[in-house]
C-alpha positions in Angstrom: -126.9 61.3 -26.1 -127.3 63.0 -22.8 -130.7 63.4 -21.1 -131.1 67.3 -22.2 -130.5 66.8 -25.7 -132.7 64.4 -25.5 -134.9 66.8 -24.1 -134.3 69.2 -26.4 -134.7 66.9 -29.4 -138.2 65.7 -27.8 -139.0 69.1 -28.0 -138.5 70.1 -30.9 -140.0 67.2 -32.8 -142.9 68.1 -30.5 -142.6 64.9 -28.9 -146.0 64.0 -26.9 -145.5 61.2 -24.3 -143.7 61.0 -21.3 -140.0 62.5 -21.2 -138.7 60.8 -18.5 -139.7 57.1 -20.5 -138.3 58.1 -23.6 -134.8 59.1 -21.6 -135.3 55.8 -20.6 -135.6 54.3 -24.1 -133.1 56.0 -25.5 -130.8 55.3 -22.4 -131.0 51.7 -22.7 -131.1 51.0 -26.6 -128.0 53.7 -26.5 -126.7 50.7 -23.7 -127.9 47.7 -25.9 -126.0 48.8 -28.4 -123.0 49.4 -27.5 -122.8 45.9 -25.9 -124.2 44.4 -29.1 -123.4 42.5 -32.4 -123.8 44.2 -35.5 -125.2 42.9 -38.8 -122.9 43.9 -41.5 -123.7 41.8 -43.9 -127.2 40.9 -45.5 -127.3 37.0 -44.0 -126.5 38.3 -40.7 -129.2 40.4 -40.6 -131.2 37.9 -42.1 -130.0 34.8 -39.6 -130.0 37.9 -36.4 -130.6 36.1 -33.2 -131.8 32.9 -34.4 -127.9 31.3 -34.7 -125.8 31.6 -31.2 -126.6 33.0 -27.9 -129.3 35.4 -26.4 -127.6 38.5 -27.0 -128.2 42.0 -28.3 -128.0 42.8 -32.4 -128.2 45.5 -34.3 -129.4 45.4 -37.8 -128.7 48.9 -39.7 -131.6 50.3 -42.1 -134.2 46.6 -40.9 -137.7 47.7 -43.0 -138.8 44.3 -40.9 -137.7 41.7 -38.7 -139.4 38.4 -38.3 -139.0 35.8 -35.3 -139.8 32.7 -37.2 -137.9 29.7 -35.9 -136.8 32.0 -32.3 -136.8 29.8 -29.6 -137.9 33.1 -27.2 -139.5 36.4 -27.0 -137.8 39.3 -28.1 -137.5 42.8 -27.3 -137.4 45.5 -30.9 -136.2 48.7 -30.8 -135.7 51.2 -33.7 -134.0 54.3 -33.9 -134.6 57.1 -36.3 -131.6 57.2 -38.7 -131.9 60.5 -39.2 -132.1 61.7 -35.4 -130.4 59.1 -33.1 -133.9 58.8 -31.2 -136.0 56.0 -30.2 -138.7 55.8 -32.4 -141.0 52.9 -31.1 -140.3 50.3 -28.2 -142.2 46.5 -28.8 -141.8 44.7 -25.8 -141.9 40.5 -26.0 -142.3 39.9 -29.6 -142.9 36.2 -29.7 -141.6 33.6 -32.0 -143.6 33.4 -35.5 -144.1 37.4 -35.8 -143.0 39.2 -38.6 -142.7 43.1 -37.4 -142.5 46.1 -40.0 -140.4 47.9 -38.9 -140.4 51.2 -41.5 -138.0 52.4 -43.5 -134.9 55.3 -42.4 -134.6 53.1 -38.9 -132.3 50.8 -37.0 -133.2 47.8 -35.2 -131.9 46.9 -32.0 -133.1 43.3 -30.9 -132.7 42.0 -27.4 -133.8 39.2 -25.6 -137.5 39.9 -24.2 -137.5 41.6 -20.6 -139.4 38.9 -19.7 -136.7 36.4 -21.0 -134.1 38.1 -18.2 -131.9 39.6 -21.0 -132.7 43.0 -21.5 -130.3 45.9 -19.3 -133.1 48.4 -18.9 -132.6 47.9 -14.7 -128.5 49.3 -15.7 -130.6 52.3 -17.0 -133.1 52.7 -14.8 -130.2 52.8 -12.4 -128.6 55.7 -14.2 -131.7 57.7 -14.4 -132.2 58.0 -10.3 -128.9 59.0 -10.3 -129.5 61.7 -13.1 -129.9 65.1 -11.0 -131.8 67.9 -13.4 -131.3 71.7 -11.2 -131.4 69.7 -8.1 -134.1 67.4 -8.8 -134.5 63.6 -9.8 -135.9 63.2 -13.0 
């Protein structure tokens, strides 16, 4: 999704924060996931990043996610189903959490920002270079 649609879509769902963090959001969990595993069956999603190495997962139609037996923080993003868009951001979920996550979303997980593996600098990166009519978002 390119930064003016997501624009548009903020818009017209009368979106109330900040724009130019939401491109951001969207930017980098559209980033996460490409680079990511995805649960396709019901143990993965159930086992997600507990088995292997920090990495990124997605985990279509998650209601909750729980870090129970996680040896580190992790980052959870969901995505409306129904619109592609970042619906909510929780940054450093620690081990032992369970998070609702809501129904009609997808879960990205990523290792915590604070852990070193989240790619939110990569998008960050992109968005300077973004030019919007001749000015830098």
């Amino acid at each position: 999704m390119t930064p003016i649609e997501i624009m548009k879509q903020a818009y017209a769902s009368n979106y109330r924060g900040s724009i130019t963090e939401l491109i951001e959001q969207q930017m980098t969990a559209e980033q996460a996931a490409q680079n990511a595993d995805v649960a396709t069956t019901q143990q993965e999603a159930e086992t997600g990043l507990l088995e292997g190495p920090p990495r990124s997962m997605v985990i279509p139609d998650a209601e909750s996610i729980t870090t129970e037996g996680m040896d580190y923080p992790i980052d959870i993003t969901t995505v409306n189903q129904r619109t592609g868009m970042v619906q909510d951001v929780m940054q450093n979920v620690q081990p032992g959490q369970l998070v609702n996550t809501g129904k009609g979303v997808d879960v990205i997980e990523t290792p915590s920002l604070k852990y070193g593996g989240s790619i939110r600098s990569s998008a960050t990166e992109k968005m300077r270079k973004f030019n919007l009519g001749g000015k830098k978002c």
